[in-house]
C-alpha positions in Angstrom: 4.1 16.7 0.2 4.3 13.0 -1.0 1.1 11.3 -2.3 0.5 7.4 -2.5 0.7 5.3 -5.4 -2.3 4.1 -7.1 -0.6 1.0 -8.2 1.8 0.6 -5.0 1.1 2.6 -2.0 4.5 4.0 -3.2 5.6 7.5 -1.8 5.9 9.9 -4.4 9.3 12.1 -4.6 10.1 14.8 -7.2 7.6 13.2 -9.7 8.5 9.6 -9.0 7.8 6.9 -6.8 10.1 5.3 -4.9 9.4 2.3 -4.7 8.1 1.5 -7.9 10.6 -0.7 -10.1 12.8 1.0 -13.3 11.2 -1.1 -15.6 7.5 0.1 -13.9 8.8 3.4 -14.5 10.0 2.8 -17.8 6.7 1.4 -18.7 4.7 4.1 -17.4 6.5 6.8 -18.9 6.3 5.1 -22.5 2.4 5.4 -21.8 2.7 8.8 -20.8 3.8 9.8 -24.6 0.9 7.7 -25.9 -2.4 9.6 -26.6 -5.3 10.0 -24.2 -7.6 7.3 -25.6 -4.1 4.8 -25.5 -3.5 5.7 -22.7 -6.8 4.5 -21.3 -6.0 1.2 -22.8 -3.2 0.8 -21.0 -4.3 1.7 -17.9 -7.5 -0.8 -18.3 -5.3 -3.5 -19.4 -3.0 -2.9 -16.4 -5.8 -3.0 -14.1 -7.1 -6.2 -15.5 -4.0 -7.5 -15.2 -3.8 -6.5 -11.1 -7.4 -7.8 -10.5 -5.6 -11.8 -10.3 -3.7 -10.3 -7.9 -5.2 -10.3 -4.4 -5.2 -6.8 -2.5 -2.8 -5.7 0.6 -6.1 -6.3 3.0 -6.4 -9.8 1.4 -2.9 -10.6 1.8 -3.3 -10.2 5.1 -6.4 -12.0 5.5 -4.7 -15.1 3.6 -1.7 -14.8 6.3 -3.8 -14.6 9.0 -5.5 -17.7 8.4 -2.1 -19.4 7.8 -1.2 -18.7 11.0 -4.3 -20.5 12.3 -3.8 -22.8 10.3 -0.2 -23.7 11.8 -1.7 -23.3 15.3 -3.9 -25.6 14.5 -6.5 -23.0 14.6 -9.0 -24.7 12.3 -12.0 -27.1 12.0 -13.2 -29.3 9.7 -15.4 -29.1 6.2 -17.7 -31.8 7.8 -17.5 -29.4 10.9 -18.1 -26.4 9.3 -21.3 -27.5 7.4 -22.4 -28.5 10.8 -22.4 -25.4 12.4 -23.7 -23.5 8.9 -26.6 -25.9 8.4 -26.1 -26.4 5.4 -27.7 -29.4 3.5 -25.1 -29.9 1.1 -22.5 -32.8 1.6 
């Protein structure tokens, strides 16, 4: 049975996952001969490195507001403070 990427949401085939790039793979095999405690590293550094990156939900939130946007779907910052209340100008 496949099983999802961590990193991609990749399918998983005989080990692999397809749609992860050679040079990913590359990469992540060279960790795989590093030791445990390394290998940690790694992994923490690669996840720090994802966190600038904004999720597949938040894609999708950021393309759904584009398309507002281009409806004209929007209102304005004066507008929106108005209906929040807020005090701040």
């Amino acid at each position: 049975m496949a099983s999802a990427s961590p990193l991609q949401g990749g399918e998983r085939r005989e080990g692999r996952y397809i749609n992860m790039t050679k040079l990913l793979e590359q990469a992540i095999e060279r960790v795989r001969q590093l030791p445990e405690a390394e290998q940690d590293m790694a992994a923490a550094e690669l996840i720090g490195y994802l966190a600038d990156f904004p999720t597949s939900e938040e894609r999708s939130a950021i393309a759904d507001g584009r398309h507002a946007f281009e409806r004209g779907e929007y209102i304005s910052l004066e507008q929106l403070r108005h209906d929040m209340g807020s005090r701040h100008h």
